[in-house]
C-alpha positions in Angstrom: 75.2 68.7 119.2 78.0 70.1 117.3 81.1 70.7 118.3 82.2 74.1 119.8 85.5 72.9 121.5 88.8 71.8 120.1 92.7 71.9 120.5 93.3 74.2 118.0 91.7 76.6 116.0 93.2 77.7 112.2 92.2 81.5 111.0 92.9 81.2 107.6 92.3 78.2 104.8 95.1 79.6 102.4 98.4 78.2 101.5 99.9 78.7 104.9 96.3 77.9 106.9 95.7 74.6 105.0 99.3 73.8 106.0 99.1 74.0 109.2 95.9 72.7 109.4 97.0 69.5 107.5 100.0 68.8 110.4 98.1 69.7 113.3 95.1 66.9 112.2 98.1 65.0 111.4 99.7 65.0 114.6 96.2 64.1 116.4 94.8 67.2 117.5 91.3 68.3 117.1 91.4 70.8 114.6 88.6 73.7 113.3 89.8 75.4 110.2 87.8 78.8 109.3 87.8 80.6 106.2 85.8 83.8 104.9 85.7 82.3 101.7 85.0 78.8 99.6 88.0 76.6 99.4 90.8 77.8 96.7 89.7 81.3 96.2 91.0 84.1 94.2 90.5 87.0 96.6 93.7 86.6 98.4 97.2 85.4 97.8 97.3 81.8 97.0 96.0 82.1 93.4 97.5 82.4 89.4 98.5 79.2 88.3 102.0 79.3 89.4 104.6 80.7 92.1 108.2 80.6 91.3 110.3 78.4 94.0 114.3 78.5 94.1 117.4 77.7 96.7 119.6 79.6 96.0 118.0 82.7 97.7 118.8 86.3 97.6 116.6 87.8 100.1 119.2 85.5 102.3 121.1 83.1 103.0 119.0 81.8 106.3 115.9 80.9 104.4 118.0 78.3 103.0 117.3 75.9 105.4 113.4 76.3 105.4 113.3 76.0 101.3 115.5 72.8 101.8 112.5 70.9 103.8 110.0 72.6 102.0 111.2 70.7 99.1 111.0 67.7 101.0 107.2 68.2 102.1 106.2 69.4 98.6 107.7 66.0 97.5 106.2 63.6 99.8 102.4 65.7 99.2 102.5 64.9 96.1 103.2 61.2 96.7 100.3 61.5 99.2 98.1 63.3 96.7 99.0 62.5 93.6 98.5 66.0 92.3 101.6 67.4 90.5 102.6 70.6 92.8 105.9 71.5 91.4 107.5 71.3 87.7 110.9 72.0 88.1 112.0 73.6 84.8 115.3 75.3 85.8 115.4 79.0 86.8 117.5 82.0 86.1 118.0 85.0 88.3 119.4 87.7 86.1 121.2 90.9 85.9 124.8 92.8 86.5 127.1 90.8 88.6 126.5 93.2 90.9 123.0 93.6 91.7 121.0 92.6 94.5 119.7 89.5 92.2 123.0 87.5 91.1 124.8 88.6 94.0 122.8 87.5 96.4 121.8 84.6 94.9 125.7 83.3 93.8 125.8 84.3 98.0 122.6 82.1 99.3 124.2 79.3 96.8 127.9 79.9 97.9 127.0 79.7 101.7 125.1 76.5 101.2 126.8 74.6 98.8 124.4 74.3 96.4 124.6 73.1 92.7 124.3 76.0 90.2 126.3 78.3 87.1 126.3 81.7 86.5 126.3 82.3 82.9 127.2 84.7 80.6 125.2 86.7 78.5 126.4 84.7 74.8 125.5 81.1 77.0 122.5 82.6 78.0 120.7 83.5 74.8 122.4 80.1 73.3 120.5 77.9 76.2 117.7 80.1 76.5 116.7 81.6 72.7 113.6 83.4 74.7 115.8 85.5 76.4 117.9 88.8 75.2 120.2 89.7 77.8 122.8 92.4 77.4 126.1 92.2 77.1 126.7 93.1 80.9 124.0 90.5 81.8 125.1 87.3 83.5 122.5 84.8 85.2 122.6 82.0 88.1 121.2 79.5 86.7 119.5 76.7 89.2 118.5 73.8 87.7 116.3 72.7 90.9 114.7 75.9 90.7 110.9 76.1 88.9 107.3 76.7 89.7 104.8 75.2 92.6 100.8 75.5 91.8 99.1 77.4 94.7 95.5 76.2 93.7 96.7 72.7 93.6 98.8 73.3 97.4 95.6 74.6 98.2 93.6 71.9 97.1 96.3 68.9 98.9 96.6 70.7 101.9 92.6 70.7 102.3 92.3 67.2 101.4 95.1 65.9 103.8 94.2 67.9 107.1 90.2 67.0 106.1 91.8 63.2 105.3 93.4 63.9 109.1 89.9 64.7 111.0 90.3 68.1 110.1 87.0 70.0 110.1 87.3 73.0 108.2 84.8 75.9 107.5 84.5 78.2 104.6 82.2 81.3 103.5 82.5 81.6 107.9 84.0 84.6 108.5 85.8 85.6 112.2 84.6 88.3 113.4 86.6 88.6 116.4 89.3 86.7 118.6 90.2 87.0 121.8 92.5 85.1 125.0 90.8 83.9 127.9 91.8 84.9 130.8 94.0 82.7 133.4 95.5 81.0 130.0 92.4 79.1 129.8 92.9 79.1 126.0 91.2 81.1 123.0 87.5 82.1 121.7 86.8 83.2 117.7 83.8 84.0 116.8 82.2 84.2 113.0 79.0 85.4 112.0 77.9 81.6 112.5 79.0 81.4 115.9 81.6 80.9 119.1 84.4 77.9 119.1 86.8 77.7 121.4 90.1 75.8 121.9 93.1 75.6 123.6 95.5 77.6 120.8 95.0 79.4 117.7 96.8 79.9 114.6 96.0 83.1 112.4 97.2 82.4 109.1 95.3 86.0 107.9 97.3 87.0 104.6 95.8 90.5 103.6 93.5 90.5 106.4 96.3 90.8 109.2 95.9 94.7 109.9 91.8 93.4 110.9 93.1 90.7 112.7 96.5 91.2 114.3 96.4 95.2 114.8 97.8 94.2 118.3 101.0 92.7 116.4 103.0 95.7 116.5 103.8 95.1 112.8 103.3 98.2 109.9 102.3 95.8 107.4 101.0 97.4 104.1 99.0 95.5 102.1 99.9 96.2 98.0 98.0 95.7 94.6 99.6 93.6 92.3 99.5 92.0 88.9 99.9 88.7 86.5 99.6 89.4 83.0 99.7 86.1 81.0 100.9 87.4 77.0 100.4 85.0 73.8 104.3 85.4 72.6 104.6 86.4 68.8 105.8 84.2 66.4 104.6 80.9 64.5 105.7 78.3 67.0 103.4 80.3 69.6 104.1 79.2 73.5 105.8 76.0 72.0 109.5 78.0 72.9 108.3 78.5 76.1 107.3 75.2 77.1 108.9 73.9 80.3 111.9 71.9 78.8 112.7 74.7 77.1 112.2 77.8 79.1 112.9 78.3 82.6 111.5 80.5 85.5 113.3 83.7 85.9 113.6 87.0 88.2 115.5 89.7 86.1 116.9 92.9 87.6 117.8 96.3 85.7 118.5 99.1 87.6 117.3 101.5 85.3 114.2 100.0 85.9 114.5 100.0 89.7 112.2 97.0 89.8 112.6 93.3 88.8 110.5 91.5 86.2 109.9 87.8 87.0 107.9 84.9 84.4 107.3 81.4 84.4 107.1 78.7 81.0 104.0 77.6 79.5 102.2 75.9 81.6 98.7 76.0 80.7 98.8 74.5 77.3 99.0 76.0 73.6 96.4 78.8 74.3 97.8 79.8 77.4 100.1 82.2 77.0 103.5 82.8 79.1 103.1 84.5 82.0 105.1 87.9 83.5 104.8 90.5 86.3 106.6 92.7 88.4 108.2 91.6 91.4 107.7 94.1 94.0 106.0 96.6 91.5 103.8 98.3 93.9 100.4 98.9 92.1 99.6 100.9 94.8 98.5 100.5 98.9 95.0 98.6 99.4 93.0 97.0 101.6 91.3 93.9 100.6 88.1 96.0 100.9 89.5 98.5 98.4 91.4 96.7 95.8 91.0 97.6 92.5 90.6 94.7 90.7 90.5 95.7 87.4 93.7 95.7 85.4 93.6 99.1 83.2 95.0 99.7 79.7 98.1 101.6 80.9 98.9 99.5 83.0 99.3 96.2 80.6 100.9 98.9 78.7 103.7 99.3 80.9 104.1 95.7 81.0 104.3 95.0 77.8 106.6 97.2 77.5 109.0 96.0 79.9 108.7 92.6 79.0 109.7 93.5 75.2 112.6 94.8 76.5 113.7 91.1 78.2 111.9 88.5 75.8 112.1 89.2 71.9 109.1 87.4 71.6 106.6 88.7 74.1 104.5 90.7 74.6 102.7 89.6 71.9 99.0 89.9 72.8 97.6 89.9 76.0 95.3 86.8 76.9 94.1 87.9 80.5 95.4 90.0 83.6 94.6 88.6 87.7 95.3 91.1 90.7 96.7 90.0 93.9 97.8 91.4 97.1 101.2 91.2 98.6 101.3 92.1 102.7 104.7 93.6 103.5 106.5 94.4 105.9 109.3 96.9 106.1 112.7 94.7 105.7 110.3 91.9 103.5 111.1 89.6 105.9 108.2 87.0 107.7 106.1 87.3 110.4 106.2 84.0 112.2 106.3 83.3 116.0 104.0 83.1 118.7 102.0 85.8 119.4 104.0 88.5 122.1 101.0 89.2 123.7 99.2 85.8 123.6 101.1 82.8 124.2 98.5 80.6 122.9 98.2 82.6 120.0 100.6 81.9 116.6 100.8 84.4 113.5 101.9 83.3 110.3 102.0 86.5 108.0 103.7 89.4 106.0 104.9 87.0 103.1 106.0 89.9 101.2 105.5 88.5 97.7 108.0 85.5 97.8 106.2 83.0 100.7 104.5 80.9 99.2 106.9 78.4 98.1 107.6 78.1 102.2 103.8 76.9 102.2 104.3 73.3 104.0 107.3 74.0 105.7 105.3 77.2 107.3 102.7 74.8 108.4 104.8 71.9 110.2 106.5 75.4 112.1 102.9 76.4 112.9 102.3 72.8 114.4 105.2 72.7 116.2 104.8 76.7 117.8 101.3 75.8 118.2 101.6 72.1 120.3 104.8 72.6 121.8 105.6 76.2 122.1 109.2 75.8 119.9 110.0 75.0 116.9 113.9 73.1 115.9 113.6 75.2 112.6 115.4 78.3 112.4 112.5 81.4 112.8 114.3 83.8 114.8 114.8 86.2 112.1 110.7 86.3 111.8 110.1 87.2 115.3 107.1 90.2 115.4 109.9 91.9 118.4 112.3 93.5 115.7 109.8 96.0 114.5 109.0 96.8 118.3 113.0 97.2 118.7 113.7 99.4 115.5 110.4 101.5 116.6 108.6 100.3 113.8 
């Protein structure tokens, strides 16, 4: 007869979901991992090649900590896995000295002693030829800063927690959860049927106003897109291959956004890729995306990439939409559930979580198997929306 029962169920086979399901098989509990979708899926969050990951960290200084171990856990799964996760080509955060990007990254580096130059706009465009700053430009430059693969986390984070007794589910999707009474525990149950177990972790991404509407969190879910460009030129991506050209976030405020791009990863006909950070391309639901990239809008992109890189646009090789779920200060949603104490959320990534990937899933273990966690996730608590009114 097959199993029905286990310690802990795992909403969620994403980044964070594989994760967590990976160190809760790890630590010896029965695990059953559940996922709408097959394994390493495009529909969500976790896909496009590459995710920027950096330390010195201007959203704030009190991530620090988390990207330190996360580091650590990105190294050792690739020693388990063999699967190359990371490439760690250097990265520049860019603009005036005063804006929100250099200033509080020179802050998050300041506060934490970490290794790093800011540079002017002349030793900019001498160490980095792809870039055109302006005069009033400088950069922090990081030199452990660079890309992870999210279909390759993906990927290890499956084969360890299945490696671990894991057994995880996909194209099974929840359609509802719910506590037991008396703290007897959890029940989910899919359009396949009813499990239950003694704790549950919803790792939902864009599907957290279906599954946590309880939370007490106005998340909106937003459209956004990668545009990967062939840059002009005879020596093609060659000047943007990782040795050569770094990961970057760059900030104008005429542009009240911030354009961000990665090296050349995926080989001569690849292409660099570039998008907006924080660009909404308007509210969705994972329902209602629009998942074709129009004309205007690669347009617009192309545009303000010209402006930052003499050499792209050049032409446009393909386009991929994703969804960021935000919440209103862009901060995490990570704790145990308010309502539910054998409930734990992990959600609201806001566009820059998923380099926090398996140091988010040893904090979901921990929440999940102990109740606490020794990392520092008090400022992702779901209370400060219910404390600000929203």
């Amino acid at each position: 007869m097959a199993r029905t029962s286990y310690d802990v169920i795992v909403l969620g086979i994403g980044g964070m979901g594989s994760a967590a399901a990976h160190q809760l098989a790890a630590r010896g509990a029965r695990v059953l991992g559940l996922e709408r979708f097959d394994p390493v899926h495009d529909r969500g969050s976790s896909h496009g090649g590459s995710r920027i990951i950096r330390q010195s960290y201007f959203e704030g200084a009190d991530y620090v900590p988390l990207l330190l171990r996360s580091y650590e856990l990105f190294e050792r799964l690739e020693r388990e896995t063999g699967r190359e996760l990371m490439v760690l080509s250097g990265g520049l955060m860019l603009g005036t000295r005063e804006s929100r990007t250099v200033a509080g990254s020179l802050a998050a580096a300041d506060a934490w002693d970490l290794p790093h130059e800011l540079l002017d706009a002349a030793e900019i465009r001498r160490r980095f030829p792809t870039l055109s700053p302006r005069a009033d430009e400088v950069a922090l430059w990081e030199a452990r800063a660079g890309l992870v693969r999210p279909e390759e986390t993906v990927r290890a984070g499956i084969e360890r927690a299945t490696a671990a007794g894991a057994e995880l589910r996909f194209r099974e999707p929840v359609t509802s959860w719910e506590a037991l009474p008396g703290g007897a525990g959890v029940r989910v149950r899919t359009a396949l049927g009813s499990y239950t177990a003694g704790q549950l972790v919803i790792c939902p991404g864009a599907w957290a106003l279906e599954q946590l509407a309880d939370l007490g969190v106005p998340f909106t879910i937003e459209r956004q897109i990668m545009y990967w460009f062939q840059p002009s030129g005879e020596s093609g991506v060659e000047p943007f291959l990782p040795d050569r050209h770094p990961v970057y976030i760059w900030e104008r405020p005429e542009d009240d956004t911030q354009i961000y791009g990665f090296p050349a990863i995926d080989g001569p006909e690849g292409g660099a890729k570039v998008a907006f950070f924080r660009r909404a391309g308007g509210e969705c639901t994972p329902e209602t995306i629009d998942r074709t990239v129009h004309p205007a809008e690669v347009a617009t992109m192309a545009e303000h990439a010209g402006r930052h890189l003499p050499s792209l646009p050049g032409a446009l090789l393909h386009a991929a939409t994703c969804m960021y779920t935000t919440t209103p200060d862009e901060h995490f949603v990570i704790a145990r559930h308010p309502a539910h104490e054998a409930v734990t959320v992990a959600c609201g990534f806001s566009g820059h979580g998923f380099k926090f990937v398996p140091v988010v899933g040893e904090i979901l273990a921990d929440l999940a198997l102990t109740g606490t966690t020794a990392h520092p996730v008090a400022l992702f608590h779901p209370g400060r929306f219910a404390a600000s009114g929203g």
